[in-house]
N, C-alpha and C positions, 0 to 999 in steps of 0.2 A: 415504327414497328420494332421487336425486341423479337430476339432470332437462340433457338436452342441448337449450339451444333450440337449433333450426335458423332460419334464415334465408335465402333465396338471394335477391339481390337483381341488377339490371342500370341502371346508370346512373343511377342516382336517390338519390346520396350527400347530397345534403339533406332526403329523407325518411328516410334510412337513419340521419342520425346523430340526428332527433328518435326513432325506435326507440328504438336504442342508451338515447338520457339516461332514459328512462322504464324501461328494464332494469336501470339504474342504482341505480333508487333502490324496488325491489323489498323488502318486507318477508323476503321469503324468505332463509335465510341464504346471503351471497355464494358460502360454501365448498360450496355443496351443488346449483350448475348453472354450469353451462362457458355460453358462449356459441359458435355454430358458424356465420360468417359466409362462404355460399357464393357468391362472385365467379361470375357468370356471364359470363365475357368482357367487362366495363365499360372505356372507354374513360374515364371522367371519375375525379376522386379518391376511390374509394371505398375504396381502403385507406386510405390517410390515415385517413380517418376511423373505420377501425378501430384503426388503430395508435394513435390518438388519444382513444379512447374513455375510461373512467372504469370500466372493467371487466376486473377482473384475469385472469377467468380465459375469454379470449376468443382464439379462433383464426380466421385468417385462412386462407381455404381459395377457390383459383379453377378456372375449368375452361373450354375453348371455349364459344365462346356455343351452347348445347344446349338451353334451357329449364330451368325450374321446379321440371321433374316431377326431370329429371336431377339439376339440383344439391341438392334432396334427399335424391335418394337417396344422394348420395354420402355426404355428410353424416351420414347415417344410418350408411353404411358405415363409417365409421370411428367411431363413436360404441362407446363402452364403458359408455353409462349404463343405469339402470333405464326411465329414462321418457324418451320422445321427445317435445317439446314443438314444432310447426311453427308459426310462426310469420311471417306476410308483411311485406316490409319497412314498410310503409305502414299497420301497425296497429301503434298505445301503448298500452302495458296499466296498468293502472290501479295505484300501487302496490302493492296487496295481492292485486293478481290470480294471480299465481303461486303464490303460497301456496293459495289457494282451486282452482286446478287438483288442485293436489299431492291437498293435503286429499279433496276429490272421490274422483281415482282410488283411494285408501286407501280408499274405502270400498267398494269391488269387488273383491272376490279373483276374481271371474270373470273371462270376457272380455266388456271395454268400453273403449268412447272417449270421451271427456270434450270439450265445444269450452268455447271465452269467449264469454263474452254481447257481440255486436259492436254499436256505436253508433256510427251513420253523421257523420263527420263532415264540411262543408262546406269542403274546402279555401281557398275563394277567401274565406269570407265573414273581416268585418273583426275582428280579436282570436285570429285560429285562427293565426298565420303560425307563431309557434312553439308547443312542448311546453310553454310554460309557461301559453298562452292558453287553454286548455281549460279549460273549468269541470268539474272532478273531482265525482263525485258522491261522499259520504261511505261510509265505507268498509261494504258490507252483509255481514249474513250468509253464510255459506258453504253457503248450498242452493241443490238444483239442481233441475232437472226433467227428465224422458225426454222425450227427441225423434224424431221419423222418420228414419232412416236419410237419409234423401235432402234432410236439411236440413242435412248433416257437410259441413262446409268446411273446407280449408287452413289459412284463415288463420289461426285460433290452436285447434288441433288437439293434443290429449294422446294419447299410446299408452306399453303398455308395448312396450320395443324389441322383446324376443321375439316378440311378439306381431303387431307388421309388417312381423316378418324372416317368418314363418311366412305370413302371407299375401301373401307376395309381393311387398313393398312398395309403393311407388308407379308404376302404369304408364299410359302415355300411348295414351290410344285414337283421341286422334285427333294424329297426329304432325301436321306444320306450323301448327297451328291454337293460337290462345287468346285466351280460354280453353279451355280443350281437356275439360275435364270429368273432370280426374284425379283429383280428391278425388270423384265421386259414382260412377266407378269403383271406387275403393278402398272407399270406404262401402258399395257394394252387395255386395262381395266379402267384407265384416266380415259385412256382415245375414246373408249366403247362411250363412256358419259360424257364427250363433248368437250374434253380439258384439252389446253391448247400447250403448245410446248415451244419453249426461245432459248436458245442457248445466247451466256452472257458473254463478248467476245473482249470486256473487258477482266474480267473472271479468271483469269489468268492462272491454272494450277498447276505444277509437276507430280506426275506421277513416276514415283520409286517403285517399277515392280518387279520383283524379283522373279516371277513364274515365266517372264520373260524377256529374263537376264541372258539364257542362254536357249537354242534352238531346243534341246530335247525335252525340257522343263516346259516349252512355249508347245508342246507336238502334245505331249504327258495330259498338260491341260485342255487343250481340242480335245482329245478323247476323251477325258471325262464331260468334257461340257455338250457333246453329242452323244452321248451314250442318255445325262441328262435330259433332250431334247423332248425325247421320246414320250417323255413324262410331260413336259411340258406341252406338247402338242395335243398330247392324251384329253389336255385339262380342258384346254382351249384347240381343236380342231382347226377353226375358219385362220390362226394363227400364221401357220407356217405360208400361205401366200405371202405372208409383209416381208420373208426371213428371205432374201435370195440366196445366202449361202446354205439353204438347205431345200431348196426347190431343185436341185439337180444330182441332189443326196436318195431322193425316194427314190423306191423300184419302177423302173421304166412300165407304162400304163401304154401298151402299144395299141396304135388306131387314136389314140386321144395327144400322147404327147406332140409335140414338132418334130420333126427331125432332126432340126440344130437342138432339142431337149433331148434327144432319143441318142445323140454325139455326144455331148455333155455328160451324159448320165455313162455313156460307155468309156468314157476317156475317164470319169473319176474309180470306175470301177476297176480300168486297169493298175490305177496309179496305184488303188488300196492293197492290189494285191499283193502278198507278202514278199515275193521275190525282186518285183519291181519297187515295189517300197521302199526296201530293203536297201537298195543302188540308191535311189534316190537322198534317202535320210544319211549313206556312208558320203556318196558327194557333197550334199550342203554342210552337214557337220567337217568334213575335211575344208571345204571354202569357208567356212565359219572360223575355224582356228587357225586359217592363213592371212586373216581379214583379208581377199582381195575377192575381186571378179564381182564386185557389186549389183550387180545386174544377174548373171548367174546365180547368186548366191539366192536373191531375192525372187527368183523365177522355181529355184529349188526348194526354197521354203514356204512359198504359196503351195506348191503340190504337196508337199509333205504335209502341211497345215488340212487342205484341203482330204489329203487321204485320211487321216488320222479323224478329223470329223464324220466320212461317213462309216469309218472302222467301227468309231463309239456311236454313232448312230442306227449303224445295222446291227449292233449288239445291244442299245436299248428297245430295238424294235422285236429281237426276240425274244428278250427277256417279257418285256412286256406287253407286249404283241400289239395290232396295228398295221397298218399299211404307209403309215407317216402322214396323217392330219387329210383334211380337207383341200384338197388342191384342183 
């Protein structure tokens, strides 16, 4: 099988090119995946550093600044391979990771989607700055396990191409917004036709994410990705049942919720509120820059998390009105 990665990247040519050196040095044979590197309108040198790359069989491809979901799919479109491998600028895959993709989908002649086992990595912390800083875990077996549909991510995503020409490929449900919620889109779109889903536990990727590098950048993005939701929900209804972290986000439905639902839905509404919020996001941000109380820290940043999602949620529901999906 011969595999096209995709790529779409914007401005972030020093994440792009530790990608690239870890594509580089890939167990899989060279002659058997193209690389597909989609310029999203970048203003800084990010061709350079594909022209510059250590990868023979890599095309440089750009487009106005559109998004994510866009330059996918372009990418997509011109692709002639068996297997579409999606891959985010900001994830290194392990060397042997590719190969254990491959492997994986070989072992499905049905319809299925294969992801990489993702392993968060800490941008800032000291020894990570480049691709060579990581401590690579040794190379594992190539088994996998089934997963939930609504646990399928972009970031290092297998198909075979037929297979997401046939479903429509990648579309955006919520335009202006991201993250916009286009892979749990496309995901629910595979479940609804019967496509099965394994994540490869040999697959092995780091993710470099910077959105959450630090708690308020991590808080910034819940809100926009609940505010998002809205739209997403709009699209697909019967949705937000699979989504638990936003079954206790919709307005209490009294007579029909539970009670432990009817608690839930009041404990996140107090949390959202501005003044308690407010304590909350000054406490974990102060534990955050002391690194201690681990457990604090992390009980404080679930609520924050949590409130910050139905803030952008209760704000996409009025913008765009709704009662929050089919529940």
């Amino acid at each position: 099988m011969n595999v096209d990665v995709i790529i779409p990247t914007y401005n972030r040519a020093p994440v792009l090119r530790r990608t690239l050196q870890a594509l580089a040095t890939q167990s899989f044979p060279a002659d058997r995946f193209n690389v597909l590197v989609v310029d999203d309108g970048s203003s800084d040198d990010t061709r350079f550093v594909c022209e510059s790359a250590a990868l023979p069989h890599l095309r440089y491809l750009s487009q106005a600044h559109d998004g994510a979901t866009a330059a996918r799919n372009l990418a997509a479109s011109q692709s002639d391979a068996e297997l579409l491998l999606f891959l985010d600028d900001d994830i290194t895959m392990a060397p042997w990771a590719l190969h254990c993709l491959v492997q994986e989908r070989q072992r499905h002649e049905d319809k299925c989607i294969v992801v990489g086992t993702l392993i968060d990595v800490n941008p800032d912390a000291p020894g990570t700055t480049d691709w060579e800083g990581v401590a690579h875990q040794p190379p594992a077996p190539c088994e996998s396990v089934a997963f939930d549909f609504i646990e399928c991510l972009t970031g290092c995503l297998m198909v075979r191409r037929a297979d997401f020409e046939d479903l429509g490929m990648l579309q955006n449900p919520a335009p202006g917004y991201w993250p916009n919620w286009d892979d749990v889109d496309f995901a629910y779109r595979a479940y609804e036709e019967g496509f099965s889903f394994h994540r490869s536990l040999g697959a092995v990727c780091y993710h470099w994410d910077h959105a959450q590098s630090t708690l308020r950048a991590c808080f910034q993005r819940w809100e926009r990705a609940g505010e998002a939701a809205a739209l997403l929900f709009r699209k697909h209804p019967g949705l937000i049942r699979y989504m638990p972290m936003f079954e206790d986000k919709t307005p209490i439905v009294w007579g029909v919720d539970s009670a432990r639902l009817v608690a839930n839905k009041l404990f996140h509404q107090l949390t959202a509120w501005s003044p308690v919020l407010h304590v909350i996001e000054t406490l974990a941000l102060r534990v955050e820059r002391q690194k201690a109380h681990r457990l604090g820290y992390s009980l404080l940043s679930r609520w924050g998390i949590s409130a910050y999602i139905l803030r952008g949620y209760q704000a996409g529901l009025s913008k765009y009105g709704g009662r929050g999906g089919d529940v």
